[in-house]
VEXTI-99902 format. One line per field, with one value per residue (C-alpha): residue number from 1; chain; residue in one letter; x, z, y. Coordinates in Angstrom, 2 decimals, padded with zeros to 5 digits. Layout:
BEGIN
pos <- c(NUM ...) .
unit <- c(A ...) .
code <- c(a ...) .
X <- c(X ...) .
Z <- c(Z ...) .
Y <- c(Y ...) .
This chain:
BEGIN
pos <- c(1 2 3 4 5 6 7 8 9 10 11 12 13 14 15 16 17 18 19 20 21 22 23 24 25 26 27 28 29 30 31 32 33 34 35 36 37 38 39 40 41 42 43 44 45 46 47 48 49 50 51 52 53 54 55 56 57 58 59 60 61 62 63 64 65 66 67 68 69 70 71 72 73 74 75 76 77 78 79 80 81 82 83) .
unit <- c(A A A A A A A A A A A A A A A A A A A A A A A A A A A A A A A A A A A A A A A A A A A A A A A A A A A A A A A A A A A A A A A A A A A A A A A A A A A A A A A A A A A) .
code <- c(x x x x x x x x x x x x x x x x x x x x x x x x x x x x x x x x x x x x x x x x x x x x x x x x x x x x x x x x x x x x x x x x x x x x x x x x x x x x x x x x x x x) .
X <- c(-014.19 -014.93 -012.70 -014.77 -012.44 -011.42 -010.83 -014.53 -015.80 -017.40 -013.68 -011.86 -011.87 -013.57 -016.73 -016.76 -018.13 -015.32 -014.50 -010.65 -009.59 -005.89 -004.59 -002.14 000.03 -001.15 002.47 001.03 002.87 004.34 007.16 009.83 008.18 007.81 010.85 013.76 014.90 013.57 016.66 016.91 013.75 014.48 017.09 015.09 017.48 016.67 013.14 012.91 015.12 013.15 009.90 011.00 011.68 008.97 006.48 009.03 008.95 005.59 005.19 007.49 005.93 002.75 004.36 005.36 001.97 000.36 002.79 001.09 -002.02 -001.21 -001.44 -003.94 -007.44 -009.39 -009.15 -009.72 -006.16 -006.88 -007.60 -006.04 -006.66 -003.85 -001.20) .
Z <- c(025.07 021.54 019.45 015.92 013.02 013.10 008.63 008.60 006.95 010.72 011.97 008.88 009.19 011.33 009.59 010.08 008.88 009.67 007.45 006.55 006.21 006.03 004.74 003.89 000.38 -002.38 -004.03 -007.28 -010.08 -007.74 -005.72 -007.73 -007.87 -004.15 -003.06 -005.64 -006.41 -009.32 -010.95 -011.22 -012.56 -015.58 -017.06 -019.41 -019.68 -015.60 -015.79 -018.36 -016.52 -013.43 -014.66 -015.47 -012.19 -010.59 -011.29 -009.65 -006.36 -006.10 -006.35 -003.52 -001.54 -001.70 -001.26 002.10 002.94 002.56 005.02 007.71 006.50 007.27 011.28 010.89 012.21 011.43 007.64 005.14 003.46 -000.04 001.53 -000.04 002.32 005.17 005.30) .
Y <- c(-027.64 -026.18 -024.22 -022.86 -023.06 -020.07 -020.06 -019.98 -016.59 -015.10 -015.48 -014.22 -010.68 -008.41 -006.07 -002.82 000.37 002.72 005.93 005.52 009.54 010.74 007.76 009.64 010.69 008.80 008.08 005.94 007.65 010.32 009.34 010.76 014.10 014.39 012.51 013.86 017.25 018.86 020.07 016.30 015.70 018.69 016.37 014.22 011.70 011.16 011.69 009.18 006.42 007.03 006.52 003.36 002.54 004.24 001.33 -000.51 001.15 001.24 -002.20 -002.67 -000.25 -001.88 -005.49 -004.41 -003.11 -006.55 -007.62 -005.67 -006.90 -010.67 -009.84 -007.20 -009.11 -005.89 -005.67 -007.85 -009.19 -007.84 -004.28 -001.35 001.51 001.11 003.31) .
């Protein structure tokens, strides 16, 4: 019996011409103002501290997103648009 190598680039990821619609907020340089109060945010002392962190989250965020990517077969492992 014959088993392809399944690393070859057929098996890799699946192709597909889908349309990827409501994927859903796009947080990249917003979390804080969606996510925290805005009598917060009118402190500048806050605002500035979180913007420093907000970089932060958002790498973390998307960290965890490439997680789900590792056992999706569907997309490609470098793909951006899953929510």
């Amino acid at each position: 019996m014959y088993f392809p190598n399944k690393r070859s680039p057929r098996w890799y990821c699946t192709r597909h011409q889908d349309l990827y619609t409501n994927l859903g907020f796009d947080y990249h340089g917003r979390i804080y103002e969606k996510t925290v109060s805005p009598v917060i945010l009118r402190n500048r002392n806050n605002k500035a501290i979180l913007s420093h962190i907000e970089p932060i989250i958002t790498y973390l965020i998307d960290a965890v997103k490439q997680i789900k990517l590792q056992y999706m077969f569907s997309l490609d492992k470098n793909d951006t648009r899953v929510n």
